[in-house]
C-alpha positions as CSV (number, residue, x, y, z in Angstrom):
1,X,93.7,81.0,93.6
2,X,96.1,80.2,91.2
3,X,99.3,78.4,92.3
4,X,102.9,79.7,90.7
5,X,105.5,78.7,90.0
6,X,109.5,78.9,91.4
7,X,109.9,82.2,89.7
8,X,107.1,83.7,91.6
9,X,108.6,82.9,95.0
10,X,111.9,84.3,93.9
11,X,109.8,87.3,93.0
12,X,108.2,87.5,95.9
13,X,111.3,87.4,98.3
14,X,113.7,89.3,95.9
15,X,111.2,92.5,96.2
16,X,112.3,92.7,100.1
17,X,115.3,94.9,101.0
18,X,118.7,93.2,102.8
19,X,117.3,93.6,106.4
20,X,113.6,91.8,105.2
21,X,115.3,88.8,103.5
22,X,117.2,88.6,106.4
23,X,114.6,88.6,108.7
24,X,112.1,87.0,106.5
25,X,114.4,84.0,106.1
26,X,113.3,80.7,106.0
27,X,110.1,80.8,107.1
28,X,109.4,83.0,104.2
29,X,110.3,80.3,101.8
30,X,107.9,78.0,104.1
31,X,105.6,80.0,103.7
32,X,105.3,80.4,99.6
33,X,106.0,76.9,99.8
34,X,103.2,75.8,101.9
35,X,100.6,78.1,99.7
36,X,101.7,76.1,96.5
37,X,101.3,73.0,98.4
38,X,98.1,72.8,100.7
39,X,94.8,73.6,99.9
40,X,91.9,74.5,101.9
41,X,91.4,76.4,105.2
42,X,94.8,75.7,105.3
43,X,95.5,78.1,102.4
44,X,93.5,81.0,104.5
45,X,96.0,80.2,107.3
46,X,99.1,80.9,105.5
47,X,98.2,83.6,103.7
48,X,97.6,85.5,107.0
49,X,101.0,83.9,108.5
50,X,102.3,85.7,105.1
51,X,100.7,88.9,104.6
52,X,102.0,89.5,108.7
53,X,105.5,88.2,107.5
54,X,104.8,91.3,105.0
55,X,103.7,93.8,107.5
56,X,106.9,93.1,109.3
57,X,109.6,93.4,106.8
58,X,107.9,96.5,106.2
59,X,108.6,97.8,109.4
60,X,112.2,96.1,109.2
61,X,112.3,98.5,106.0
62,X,110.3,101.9,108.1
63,X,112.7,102.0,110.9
64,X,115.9,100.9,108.8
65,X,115.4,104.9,107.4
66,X,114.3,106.0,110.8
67,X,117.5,104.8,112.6
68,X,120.6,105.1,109.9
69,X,123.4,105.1,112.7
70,X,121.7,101.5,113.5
71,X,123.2,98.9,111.2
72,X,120.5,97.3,109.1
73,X,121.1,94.2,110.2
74,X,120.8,94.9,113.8
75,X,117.3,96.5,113.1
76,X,116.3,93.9,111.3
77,X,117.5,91.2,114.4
78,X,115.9,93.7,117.1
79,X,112.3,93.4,114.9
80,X,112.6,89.2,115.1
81,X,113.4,89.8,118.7
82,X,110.4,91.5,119.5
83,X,108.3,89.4,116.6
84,X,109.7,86.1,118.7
85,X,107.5,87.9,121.8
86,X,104.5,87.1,120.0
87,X,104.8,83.8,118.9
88,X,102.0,81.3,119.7
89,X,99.2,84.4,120.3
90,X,96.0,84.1,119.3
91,X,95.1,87.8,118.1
92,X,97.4,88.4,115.3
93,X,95.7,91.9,114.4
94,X,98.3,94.4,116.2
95,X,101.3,92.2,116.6
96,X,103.1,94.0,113.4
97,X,101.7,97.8,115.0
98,X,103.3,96.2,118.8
99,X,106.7,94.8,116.7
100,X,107.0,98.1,115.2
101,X,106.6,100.3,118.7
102,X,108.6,98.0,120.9
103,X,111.3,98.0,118.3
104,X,111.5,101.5,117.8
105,X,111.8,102.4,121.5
106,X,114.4,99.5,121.7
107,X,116.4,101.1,118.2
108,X,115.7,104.3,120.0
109,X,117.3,103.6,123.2
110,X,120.5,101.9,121.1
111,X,121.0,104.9,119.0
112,X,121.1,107.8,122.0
């Protein structure tokens, strides 16, 4: 795996929208940090931390156009909330598919 450089981290988190920088935040950066830095099973680790990171700003992006009266901020803050639920869980599998129905019936219940 090839390791790049600053620009490619800027890359990666300038892609995201508002709401998925916002809820990526720092950990995001910790994230591309760690993969430049560590090597080893290690690696593995943070690329799966990462590619769930991804899953979830791309739900922070699906129900930003499914709730429009919902301030994207606000979705973005509701997905963290229910991301936070599943912090220290083994099985990462369905934790962005859970995020994403939790939120939406918490976005939905907002919105009515």
């Amino acid at each position: 795996m090839a390791a790049g450089g600053d620009g490619d981290r800027e890359d990666e988190l300038g892609r995201a929208s508002a709401p998925a920088r916002h809820l990526l935040g720092w950990r995001a950066e910790l994230l591309v940090g760690l993969r430049h830095e560590m090597g080893g099973a290690t690696v593995i680790s943070v690329i799966e931390k990462k590619s769930e990171r991804t899953a979830i700003g791309e739900v922070v992006e699906r129900l930003t156009h499914k709730h429009p009266t919902v301030s994207p901020l606000t979705v973005a803050d509701i997905v963290q909330q229910m991301h936070a639920r599943f912090d220290g869980r083994p099985v990462r599998d369905f934790v962005p598919l859970l995020v994403e129905r939790n939120a939406n019936a918490a976005l939905t219940k907002l919105g009515a």
